[in-house]
N, C-alpha and C positions, 0 to 999 in steps of 0.2 A: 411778280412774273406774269403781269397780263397787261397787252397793248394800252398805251396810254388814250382818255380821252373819252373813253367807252361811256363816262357819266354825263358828257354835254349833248354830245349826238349818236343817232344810228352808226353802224360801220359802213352804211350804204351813203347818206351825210357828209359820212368822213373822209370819205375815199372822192366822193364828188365835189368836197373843196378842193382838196389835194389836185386835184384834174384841171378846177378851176382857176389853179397860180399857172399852168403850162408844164407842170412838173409830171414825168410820164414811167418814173420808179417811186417806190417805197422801201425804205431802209429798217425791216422788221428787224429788230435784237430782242436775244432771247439768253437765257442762264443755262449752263450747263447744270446746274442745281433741280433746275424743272426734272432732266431726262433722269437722272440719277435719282429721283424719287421715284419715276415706275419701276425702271430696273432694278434697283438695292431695296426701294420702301416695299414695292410692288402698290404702289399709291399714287394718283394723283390730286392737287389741292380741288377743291369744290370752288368755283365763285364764292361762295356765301362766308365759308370757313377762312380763303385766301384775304378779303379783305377786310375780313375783323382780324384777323389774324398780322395786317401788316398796320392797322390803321385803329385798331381798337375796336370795342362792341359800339359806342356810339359814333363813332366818325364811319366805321368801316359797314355798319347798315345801312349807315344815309347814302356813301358812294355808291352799294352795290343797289338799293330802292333805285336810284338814278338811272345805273346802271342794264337795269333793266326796267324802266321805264322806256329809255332809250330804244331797246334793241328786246324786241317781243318775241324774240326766237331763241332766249338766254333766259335761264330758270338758274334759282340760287343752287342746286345741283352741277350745273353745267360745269365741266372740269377746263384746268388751266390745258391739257392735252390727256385728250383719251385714245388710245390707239390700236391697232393688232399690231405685235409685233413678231414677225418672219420666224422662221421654225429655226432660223440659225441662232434666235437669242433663247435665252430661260423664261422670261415669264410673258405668260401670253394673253393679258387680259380680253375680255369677251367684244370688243368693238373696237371700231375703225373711224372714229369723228377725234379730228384735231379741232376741237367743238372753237374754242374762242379765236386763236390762227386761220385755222378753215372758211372763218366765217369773212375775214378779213382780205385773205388771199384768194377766194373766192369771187369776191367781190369786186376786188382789182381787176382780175380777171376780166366779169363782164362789160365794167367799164375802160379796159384798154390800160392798164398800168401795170410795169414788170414789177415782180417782187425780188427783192435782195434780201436773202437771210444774214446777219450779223449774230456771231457767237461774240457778245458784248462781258462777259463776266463768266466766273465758275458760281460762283456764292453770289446770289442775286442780292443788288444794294446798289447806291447809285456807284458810277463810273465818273472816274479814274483817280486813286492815287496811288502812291509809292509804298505806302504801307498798308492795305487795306488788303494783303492777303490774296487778291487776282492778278499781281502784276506782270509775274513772270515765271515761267516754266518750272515747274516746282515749289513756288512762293506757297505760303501755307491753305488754301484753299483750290490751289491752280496743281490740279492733281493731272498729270498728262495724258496718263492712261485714260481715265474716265471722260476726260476733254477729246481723244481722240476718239474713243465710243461711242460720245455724244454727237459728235460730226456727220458721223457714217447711220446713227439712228435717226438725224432728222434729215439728212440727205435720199436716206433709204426710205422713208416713210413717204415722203413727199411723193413719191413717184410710184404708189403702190394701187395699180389700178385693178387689182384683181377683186377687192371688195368694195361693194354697193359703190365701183365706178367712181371713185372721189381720188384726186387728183389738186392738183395746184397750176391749170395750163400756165400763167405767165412767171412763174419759178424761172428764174433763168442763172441766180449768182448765188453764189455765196462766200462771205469770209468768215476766214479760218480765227481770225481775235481781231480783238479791239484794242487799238495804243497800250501794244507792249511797254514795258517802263524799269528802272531799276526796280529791286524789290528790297525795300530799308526793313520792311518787319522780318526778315530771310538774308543775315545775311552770310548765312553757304552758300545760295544760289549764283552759279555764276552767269552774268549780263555780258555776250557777247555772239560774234556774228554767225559763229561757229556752231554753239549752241542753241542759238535760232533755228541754223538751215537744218538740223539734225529732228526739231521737232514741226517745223511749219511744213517739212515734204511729206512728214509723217503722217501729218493732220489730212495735207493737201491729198497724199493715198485713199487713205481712210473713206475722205468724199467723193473721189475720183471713184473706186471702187464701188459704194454705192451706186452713184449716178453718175456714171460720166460723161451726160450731157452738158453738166452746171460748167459755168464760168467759175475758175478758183481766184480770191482775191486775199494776195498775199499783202498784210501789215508792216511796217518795219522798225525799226527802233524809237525810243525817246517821245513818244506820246504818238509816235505814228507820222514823225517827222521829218523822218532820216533813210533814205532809201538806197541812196549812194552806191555803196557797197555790192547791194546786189546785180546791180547795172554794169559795176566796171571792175567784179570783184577787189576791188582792198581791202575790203576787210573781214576775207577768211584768211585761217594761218594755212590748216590741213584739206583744205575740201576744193575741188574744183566744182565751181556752181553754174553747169553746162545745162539751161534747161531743156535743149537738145536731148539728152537721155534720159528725161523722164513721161512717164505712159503719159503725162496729163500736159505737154509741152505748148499744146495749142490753145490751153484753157487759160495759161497764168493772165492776172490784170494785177497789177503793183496800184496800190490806195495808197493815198498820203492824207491828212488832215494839217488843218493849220488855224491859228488863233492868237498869232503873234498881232494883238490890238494896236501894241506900242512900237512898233515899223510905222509910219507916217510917209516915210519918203518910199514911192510905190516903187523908183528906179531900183534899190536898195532890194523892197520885197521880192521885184522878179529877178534880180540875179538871185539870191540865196532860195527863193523855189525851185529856179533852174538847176542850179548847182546840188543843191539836197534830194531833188527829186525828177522835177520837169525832163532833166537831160533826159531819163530813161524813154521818152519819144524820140531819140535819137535827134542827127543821122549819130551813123557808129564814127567812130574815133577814136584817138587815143586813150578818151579819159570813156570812152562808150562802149564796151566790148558786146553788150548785147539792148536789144532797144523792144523794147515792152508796152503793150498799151498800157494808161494810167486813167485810175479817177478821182475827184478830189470828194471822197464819201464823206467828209466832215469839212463845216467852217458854219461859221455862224457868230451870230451878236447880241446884242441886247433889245428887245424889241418895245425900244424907245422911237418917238417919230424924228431926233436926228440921225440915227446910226448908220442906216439904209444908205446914208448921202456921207456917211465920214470917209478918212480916207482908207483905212481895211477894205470896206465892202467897197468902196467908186474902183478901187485898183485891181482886185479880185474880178469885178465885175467887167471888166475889162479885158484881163489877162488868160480869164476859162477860155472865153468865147476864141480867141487868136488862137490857144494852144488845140483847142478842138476837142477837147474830152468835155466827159462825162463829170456833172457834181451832185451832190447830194445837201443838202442843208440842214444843219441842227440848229433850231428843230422849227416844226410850225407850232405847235402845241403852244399855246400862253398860263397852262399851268400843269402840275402834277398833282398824282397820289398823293406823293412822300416823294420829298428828296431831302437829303442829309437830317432826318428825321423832323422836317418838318413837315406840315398837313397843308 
């Protein structure tokens, strides 16, 4: 649970490549698991402890030596999120530094780049599958209640200028999860449209009620695919989904991802965007009953020197720029901590 990269360059470095592709957000994900260790542990992980802890005594001392080789303002003490937290919650640890985040969305800041918070996971590990326990509202780690807590605590924290003045100025979004999905390890859990709006408005309060300046960036089904539904309701049974009556009606942005490599015929890929998602830029129609800004917060590829030129990325790269929104890319990073437990 700590931003990738911290062991090749400063966050000051980091943030000034990122600057230097033309790219003018960052798409921070973060685990429901972190906030649920202050609140339930009354704990947060140490640098020092968190990466021998994910990575072993000898891999996990070499990252974090780097780590702070790097970044001379980070001590193996330095917590993954240290915070005051508002007299509305129970435990109220002695300080106010979102030490490793802070240092990060700070920096954004000076250099001119908006932050987008991503609730990527409940049980931090890499993202995404079917069985891995985060996938869907009540899946065995993907606890709602505490998902919803987590929302409203890092929404609420970010915005808390009353101590030593620390803030997030370029905060501007946040989404509610990352590519909902069946849930095969869970299967009581019911996957459908209904069940969705019951808890994403829930979440989307939750933030709104904290801050409700942020942009809310609602997800949609099958990996974060399928948008459809919410655009021209088909597919609730019982709910009429009018965002007209809700307090946060001028915040919604509907995110879609996509990774369909083996589409080759790009005619092909922009009707099934249009149709699963794009439509929701309207205009309205029959099949449009309400029209939504969109962005495409995930696509990406192998960062091989043909890919950039295949046809995925030539058609994509094409079709953002005419449709007019916003994207985001996975990832720039050329390696990890840990991912599927490798080093």
């Amino acid at each position: 649970m700590v931003p990738e990269g911290l062991d090749k360059m400063s966050v000051a470095d980091m943030v000034t490549k990122v600057k230097s592709t033309g790219m003018n957000a960052i798409r921070l994900t973060w685990a429901v698991q972190m906030v649920d260790d202050i609140l339930d542990k009354q704990s947060d992980g140490q640098l020092g402890t968190t990466f021998v802890a994910a990575l072993g005594e000898n891999n996990g001392t070499e990252v974090l030596n780097a780590v702070l080789d790097k970044n001379k303002s980070f001590t193996k003490e330095t917590t993954r999120l240290e915070v005051l937290i508002r007299s509305s919650l129970e435990f109220k640890p002695n300080t106010d530094i979102l030490k490793v985040f802070d240092a990060i969305a700070l920096e954004c800041a000076r250099q001119g780049i908006y932050v987008h918070l991503d609730n990527h996971v409940s049980k931090a590990g890499w993202c995404c599958k079917k069985d891995d326990g985060n996938a869907w509202f009540g899946d065995e780690f993907f606890d709602t209640k505490k998902w919803e807590r987590a929302l409203g605590f890092m929404a609420d924290h970010l915005i808390d200028v009353d101590v030593q003045g620390k803030t997030w100025p370029s905060f501007v979004s946040m989404a509610l999860r990352n590519e909902l999905r069946p849930a095969y390890g869970s299967p009581n859990v019911k996957v459908n449209w209904d069940t969705w709006y019951g808890n994403m408005t829930a979440g989307a309060e939750a933030v709104h009620k904290a801050n409700p300046d942020l942009l809310i960036f609602f997800s949609g089904l099958y990996y974060d695919t399928q948008l459809r539904p919410i655009f021209n309701d088909g597919g609730f049974r019982d709910i009429d989904f009018d965002p007209s009556k809700l307090a946060y009606k001028n915040k919604i942005v509907l995110e879609v991802h996509d990774y369909d490599l083996d589409e080759t015929n790009c005619t092909n890929k922009r009707a099934k965007l249009t149709q699963n998602s794009f439509a929701a830029l309207g205009p309205i129609s029959p099949d449009v009953k309400t029209v939504y800004p969109l962005v495409m917060s995930e696509w990406g590829f192998a960062q091989s020197p043909d890919q950039y030129s295949a046809p995925f990325a030539a058609c994509l790269g094409k079709f953002l720029p005419e449709q007019r929104v916003g994207w985001m890319i996975w990832v720039l990073i050329g390696s990890y901590y840990i991912r599927e437990g490798e080093q």
